[in-house]
C-alpha positions in Angstrom: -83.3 56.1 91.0 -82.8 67.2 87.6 -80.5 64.5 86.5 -77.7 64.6 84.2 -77.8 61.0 82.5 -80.5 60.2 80.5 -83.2 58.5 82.3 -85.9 55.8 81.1 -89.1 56.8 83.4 -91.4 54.1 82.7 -93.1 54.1 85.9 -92.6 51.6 89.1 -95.9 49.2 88.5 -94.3 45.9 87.8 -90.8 45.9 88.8 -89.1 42.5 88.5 -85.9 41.7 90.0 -83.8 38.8 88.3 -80.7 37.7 90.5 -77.5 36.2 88.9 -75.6 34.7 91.4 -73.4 31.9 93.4 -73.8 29.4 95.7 -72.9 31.3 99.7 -69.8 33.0 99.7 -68.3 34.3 102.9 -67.4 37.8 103.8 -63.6 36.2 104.6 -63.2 34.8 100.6 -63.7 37.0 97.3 -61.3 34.8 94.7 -59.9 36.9 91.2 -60.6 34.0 89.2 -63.0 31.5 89.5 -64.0 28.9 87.4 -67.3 29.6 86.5 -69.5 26.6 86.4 -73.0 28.3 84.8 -76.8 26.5 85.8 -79.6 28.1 86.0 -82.3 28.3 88.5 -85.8 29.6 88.3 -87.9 30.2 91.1 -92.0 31.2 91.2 -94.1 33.0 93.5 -96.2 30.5 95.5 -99.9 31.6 95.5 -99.7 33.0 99.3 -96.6 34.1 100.6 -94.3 32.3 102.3 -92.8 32.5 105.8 -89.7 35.2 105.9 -86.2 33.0 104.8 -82.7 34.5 104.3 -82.6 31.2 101.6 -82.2 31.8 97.9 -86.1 30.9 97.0 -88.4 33.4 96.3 -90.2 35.8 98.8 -93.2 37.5 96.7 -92.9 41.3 96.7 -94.7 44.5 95.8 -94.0 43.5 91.7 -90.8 41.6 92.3 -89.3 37.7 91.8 -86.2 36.3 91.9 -84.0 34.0 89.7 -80.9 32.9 89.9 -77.6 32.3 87.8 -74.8 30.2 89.2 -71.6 32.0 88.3 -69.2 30.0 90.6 -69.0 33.0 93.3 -70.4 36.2 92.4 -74.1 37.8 91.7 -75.4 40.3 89.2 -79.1 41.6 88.9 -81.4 42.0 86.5 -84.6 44.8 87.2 -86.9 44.4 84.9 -90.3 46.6 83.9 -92.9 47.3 81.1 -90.5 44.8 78.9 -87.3 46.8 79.4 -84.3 45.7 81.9 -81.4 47.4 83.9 -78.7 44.8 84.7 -76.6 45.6 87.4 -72.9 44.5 87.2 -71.6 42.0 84.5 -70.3 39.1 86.5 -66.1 38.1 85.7 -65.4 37.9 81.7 -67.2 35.3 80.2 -70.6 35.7 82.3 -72.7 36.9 78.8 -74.1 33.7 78.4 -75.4 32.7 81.4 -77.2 36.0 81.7 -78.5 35.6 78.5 -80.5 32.8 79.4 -81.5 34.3 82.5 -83.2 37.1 79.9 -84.3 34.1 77.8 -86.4 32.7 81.0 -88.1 36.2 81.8 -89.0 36.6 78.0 -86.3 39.0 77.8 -83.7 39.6 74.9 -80.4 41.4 74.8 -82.5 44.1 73.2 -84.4 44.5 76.8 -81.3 45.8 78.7 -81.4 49.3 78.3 -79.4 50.3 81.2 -76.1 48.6 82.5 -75.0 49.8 86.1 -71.8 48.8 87.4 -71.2 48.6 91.2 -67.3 49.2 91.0 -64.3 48.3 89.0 -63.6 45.0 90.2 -62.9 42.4 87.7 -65.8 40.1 89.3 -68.0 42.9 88.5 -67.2 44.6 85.2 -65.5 41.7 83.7 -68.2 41.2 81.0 -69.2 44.7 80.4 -67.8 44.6 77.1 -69.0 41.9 75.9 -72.4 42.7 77.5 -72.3 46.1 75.5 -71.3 44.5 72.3 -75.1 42.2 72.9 -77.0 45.0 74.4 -75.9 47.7 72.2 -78.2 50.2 72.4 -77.8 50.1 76.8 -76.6 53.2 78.6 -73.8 52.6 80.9 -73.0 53.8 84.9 -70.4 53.6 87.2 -69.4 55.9 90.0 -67.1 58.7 88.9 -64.0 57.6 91.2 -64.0 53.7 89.2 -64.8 54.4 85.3 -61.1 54.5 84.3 -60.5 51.2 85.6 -63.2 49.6 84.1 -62.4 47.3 81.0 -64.7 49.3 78.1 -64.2 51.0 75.2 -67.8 52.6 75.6 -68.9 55.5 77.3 -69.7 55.1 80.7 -71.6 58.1 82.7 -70.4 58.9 86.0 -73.6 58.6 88.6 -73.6 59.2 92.3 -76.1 60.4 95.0 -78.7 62.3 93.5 -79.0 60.4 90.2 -81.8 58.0 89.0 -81.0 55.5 86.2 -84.2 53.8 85.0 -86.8 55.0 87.9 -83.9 53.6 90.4 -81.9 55.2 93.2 -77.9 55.3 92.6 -76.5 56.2 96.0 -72.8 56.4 96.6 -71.6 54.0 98.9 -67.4 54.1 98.7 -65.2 52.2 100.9 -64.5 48.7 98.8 -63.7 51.2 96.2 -63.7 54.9 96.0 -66.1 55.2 93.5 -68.6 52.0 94.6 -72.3 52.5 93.9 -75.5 50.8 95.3 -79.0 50.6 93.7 -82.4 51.3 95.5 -86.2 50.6 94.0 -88.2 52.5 96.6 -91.2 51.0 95.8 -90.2 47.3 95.9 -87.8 48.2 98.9 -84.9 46.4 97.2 -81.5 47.4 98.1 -78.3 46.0 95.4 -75.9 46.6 97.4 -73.2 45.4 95.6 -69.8 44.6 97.7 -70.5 47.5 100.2 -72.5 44.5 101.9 -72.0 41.0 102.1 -74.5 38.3 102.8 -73.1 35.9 105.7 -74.2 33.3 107.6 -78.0 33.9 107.2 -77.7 37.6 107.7 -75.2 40.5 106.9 -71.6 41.5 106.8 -69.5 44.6 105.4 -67.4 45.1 103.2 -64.7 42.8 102.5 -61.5 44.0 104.1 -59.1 42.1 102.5 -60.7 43.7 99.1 -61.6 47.2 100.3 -59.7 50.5 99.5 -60.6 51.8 103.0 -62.4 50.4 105.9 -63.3 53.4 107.7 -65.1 54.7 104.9 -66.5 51.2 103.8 -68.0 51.0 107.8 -69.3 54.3 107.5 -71.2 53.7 104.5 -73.0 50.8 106.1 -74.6 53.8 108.4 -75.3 55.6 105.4 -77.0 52.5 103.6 -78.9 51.8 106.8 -80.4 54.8 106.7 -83.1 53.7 103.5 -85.7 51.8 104.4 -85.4 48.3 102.1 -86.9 45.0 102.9 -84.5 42.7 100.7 -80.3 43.3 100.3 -79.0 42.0 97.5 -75.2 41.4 97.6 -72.5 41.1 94.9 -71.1 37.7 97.4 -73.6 35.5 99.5 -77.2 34.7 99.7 -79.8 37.7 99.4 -81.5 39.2 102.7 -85.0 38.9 102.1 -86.6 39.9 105.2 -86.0 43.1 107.6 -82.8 43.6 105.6 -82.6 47.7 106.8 -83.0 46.7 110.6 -80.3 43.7 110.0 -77.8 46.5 108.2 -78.3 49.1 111.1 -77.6 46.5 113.7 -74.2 45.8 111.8 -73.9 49.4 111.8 -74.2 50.0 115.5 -71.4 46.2 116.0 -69.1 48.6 113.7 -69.5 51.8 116.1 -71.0 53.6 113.1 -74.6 53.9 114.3 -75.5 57.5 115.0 
């Protein structure tokens, strides 16, 4: 993920993936304000690898585990190498704590998070960014060009798109829910963040959320566009992560939406 942002290249040995997130929520229901309800989960590798699930538990990777913060409805990550950390999105205002502890668990402090990527303006999203910024002070902070105005920060934000890497990670522009929406890709650990250009549901995959998106024709033909990187997990701003096959699920919605070229 040459480049006009400044970039930490610490190397891809070791990436860690930390997800914030809810309990399954369905392409059909994306709420404005949700009571948030905060637990935390922690899940470990087992010693050999597990059969493929489309659960919440962790499926070992190249480098990579999961854990898990209940924020009522929506997910935010946390990647994680060489003892620094980029957190994609923020969760809705009031979310700082509950990552906090999920940096806590990983022996990770606010002081980790040198990178703060948000996937679009939605309140959901970038609700905590300022108080995230106000903890992780020294953090650089991205957004696609088209959102940053409508994101709630007095700090600098740096517009990224296609083309740009933030810490060793892919940014690729994938607009639709919102003209400026971004996804993450680690190449190496095949880990797509796909933010709300995807949705988990019912086991497997959905788009984006019409009844949230700016425009659907663009949102559909993004899902081509994302299903043309090869990633073995999908992790989505609403549902349950897609741990297994995740680019051959996304194509196949791709070709149900006519989009498949």
């Amino acid at each position: 993920m040459t480049r006009r942002m400044a970039v930490a290249d610490l190397g891809k040995a070791g990436l860690a993936i930390v997800v914030l997130g809810a309990a399954c929520a369905t392409q059909d229901t994306e709420p404005e304000d949700p009571a948030l309800s905060p637990s935390t989960s922690a899940f470990t590798p087992a010693p050999t690898e597990p059969a493929p699930t489309q659960s919440s538990t962790t499926r070992p990777l190249v480098g990579t585990e999961f854990h898990r913060v209940n924020l009522g409805f929506v997910s935010a990550y946390i990647l994680y190498r060489g003892g620094e950390a980029a957190l994609v999105d923020t969760g809705v205002a009031g979310s700082s704590d509950a990552i906090g502890l999920t940096l806590k668990e990983v022996g990770l402090t606010w002081g980790s998070v040198g990178h703060v990527i948000i996937t679009h303006k939605h309140p959901d999203h970038q609700g905590s960014v300022g108080e995230v910024h106000t903890l992780a002070s020294d953090a650089a902070l991205y957004a696609g060009a088209a959102d940053i105005p409508a994101i709630t920060t007095a700090s600098t934000i740096s517009p990224v798109g296609d083309g740009d890497r933030v810490f060793d990670l892919d940014i690729i522009a994938s607009p639709g829910h919102t003209a400026g929406h971004i996804s993450v890709l680690d190449k190496l650990s095949r880990v797509l963040v796909a933010g709300d250009a995807l949705n988990g549901k019912d086991g497997g995959v959905g788009g984006a959320n019409p009844s949230f998106s700016e425009d659907m024709t663009i949102a559909n033909a993004t899902v081509t566009k994302l299903a043309g990187f090869d990633f073995e997990v999908a992790l989505f701003g609403h549902g349950e992560p897609l741990t297994h096959d995740a680019s051959t699920e996304v194509a196949a919605l791709a070709a149900t939406l006519g989009q498949a070229g």
